[in-house]
N, C-alpha and C positions, 0 to 999 in steps of 0.2 A: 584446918584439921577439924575433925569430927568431935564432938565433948561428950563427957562420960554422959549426959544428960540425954544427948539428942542419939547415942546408943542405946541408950537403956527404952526410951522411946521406942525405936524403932524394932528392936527385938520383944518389946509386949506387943508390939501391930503382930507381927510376924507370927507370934503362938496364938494370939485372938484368933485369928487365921484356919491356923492349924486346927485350933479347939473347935472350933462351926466347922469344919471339913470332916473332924473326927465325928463329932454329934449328929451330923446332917448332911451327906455325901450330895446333897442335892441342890444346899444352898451356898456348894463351892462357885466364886465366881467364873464367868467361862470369858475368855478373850476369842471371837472371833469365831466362826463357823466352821465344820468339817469340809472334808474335798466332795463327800457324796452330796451335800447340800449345796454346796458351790454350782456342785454340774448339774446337779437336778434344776437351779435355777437357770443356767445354762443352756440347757436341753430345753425347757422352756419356750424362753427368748428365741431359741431357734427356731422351731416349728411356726411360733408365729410370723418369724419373719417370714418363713416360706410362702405359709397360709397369704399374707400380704401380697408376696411380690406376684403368687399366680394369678392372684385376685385382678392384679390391676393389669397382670397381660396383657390380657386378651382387649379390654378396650382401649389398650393404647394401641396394638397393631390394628385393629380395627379404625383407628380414627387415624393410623397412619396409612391406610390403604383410600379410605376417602377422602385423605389430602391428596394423595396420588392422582384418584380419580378427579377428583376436580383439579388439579393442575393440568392433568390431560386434555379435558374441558376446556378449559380456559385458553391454553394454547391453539386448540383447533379454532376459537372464534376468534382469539388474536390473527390466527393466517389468515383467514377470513377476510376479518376487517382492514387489515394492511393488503391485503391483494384488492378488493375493493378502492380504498381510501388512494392508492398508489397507482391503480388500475393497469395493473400487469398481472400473468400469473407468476403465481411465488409455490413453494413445496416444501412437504414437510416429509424428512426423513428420520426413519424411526431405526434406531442401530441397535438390536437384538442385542450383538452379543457386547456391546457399551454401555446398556440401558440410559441409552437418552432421545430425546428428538429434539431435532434441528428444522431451523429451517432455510433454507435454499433459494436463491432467485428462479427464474426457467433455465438459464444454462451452468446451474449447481455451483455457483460460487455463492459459500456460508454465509449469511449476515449475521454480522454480531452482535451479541445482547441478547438471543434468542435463542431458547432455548429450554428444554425441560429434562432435569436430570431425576436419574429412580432413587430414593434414598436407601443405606445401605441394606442389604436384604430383601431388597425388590427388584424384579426385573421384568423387562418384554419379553415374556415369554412364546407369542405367535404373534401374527399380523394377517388377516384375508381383507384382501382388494378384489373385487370382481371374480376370477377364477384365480388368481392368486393366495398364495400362500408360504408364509414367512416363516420358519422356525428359526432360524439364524441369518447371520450377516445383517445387511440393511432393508429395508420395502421404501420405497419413494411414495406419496402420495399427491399427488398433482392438484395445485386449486387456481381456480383459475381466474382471471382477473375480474369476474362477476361475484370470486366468492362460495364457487360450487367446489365442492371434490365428489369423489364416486364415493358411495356409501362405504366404508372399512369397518373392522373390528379388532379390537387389541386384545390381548389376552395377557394381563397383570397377574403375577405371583410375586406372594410374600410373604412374611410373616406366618407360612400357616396356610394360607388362602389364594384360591384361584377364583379372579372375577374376571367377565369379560363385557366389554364396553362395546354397543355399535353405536355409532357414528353416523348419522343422516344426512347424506349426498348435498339435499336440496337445502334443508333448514339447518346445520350444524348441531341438532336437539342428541344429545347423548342418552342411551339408553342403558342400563345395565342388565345384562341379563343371565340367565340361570348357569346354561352349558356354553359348550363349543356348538351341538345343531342348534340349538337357537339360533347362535349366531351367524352360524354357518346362514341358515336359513334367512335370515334377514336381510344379508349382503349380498344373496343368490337372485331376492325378491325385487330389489333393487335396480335391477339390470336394467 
């Protein structure tokens, strides 16, 4: 039970109170923020995260389209060096509408373990071989147990961005370049 004491106490807290609220409407104590300041901090918070997340886009698909491209690289001296190293030709197919390439013995049975897949929202979008030209389905590309293929060019989207890669017949040197006649033009030069 409560005591006449610790009553009386607590109803003079209670009018001291009241008496500063009456005298001083400003030195009432305040519990706690309104809902406009809430969301004005809110709104805030928000815009910057926006401001952040566009920020850091663009260089991550960027440096996910030049993992791509050096994956694609890297593959092509892989066939390379296994067709060399094994001394047979081997192939490498490129499955447009799977976004992947594989690669293949000379009579198209898969070897496993090989392989380059697109991560998501990236694809093979074209492929020129010689007078060839890929928009869908698969293109094969032939290399042959010295290590050569005919000059090709890939044409990656993603993220945003179309780059396209030729590929050097004789040396496997990867080139990046602007358009499609560029590249057109390089694979044509090649012959």
């Amino acid at each position: 039970m409560i005591s006449n004491y610790e009553l009386r106490i607590a109803n003079w807290r209670s009018q001291c109170r009241v008496e500063r609220a009456i005298r001083n409407p400003q030195s009432a104590i305040r519990n706690g923020f309104t809902l406009v300041e809430v969301m004005a901090v809110v709104l805030i918070i928000a815009v910057a995260a926006a401001a952040v997340t566009l920020r850091v886009q663009r260089p991550l698909r960027n440096a996910q389209m030049a993992d791509v491209i050096g994956a694609i690289g890297q593959f092509d001296f892989t066939t390379r060096s296994a067709a060399q190293s094994q001394d047979r030709p081997l192939r490498m197919v490129m499955d447009l509408g799977g976004g992947s390439v594989s690669l293949t013995d000379a009579d198209g049975k898969a070897l496993t373990g090989a392989g380059v897949r697109m991560p998501e929202g990236f694809a093979l979008a074209r492929v020129l071989v010689r007078a060839q030209s890929a928009t869908g389905g698969s293109m094969t590309i032939p290399c042959s147990a010295a290590g050569y293929t005919p000059t090709y060019a890939v044409n990656i989207t993603g993220g945003g961005a179309s780059r396209w890669l030729v590929v050097a017949g004789l040396t496997g040197q990867v080139l990046e370049v602007e358009n499609e006649a560029k590249a057109s033009q390089l694979v044509q030069a090649a012959k």
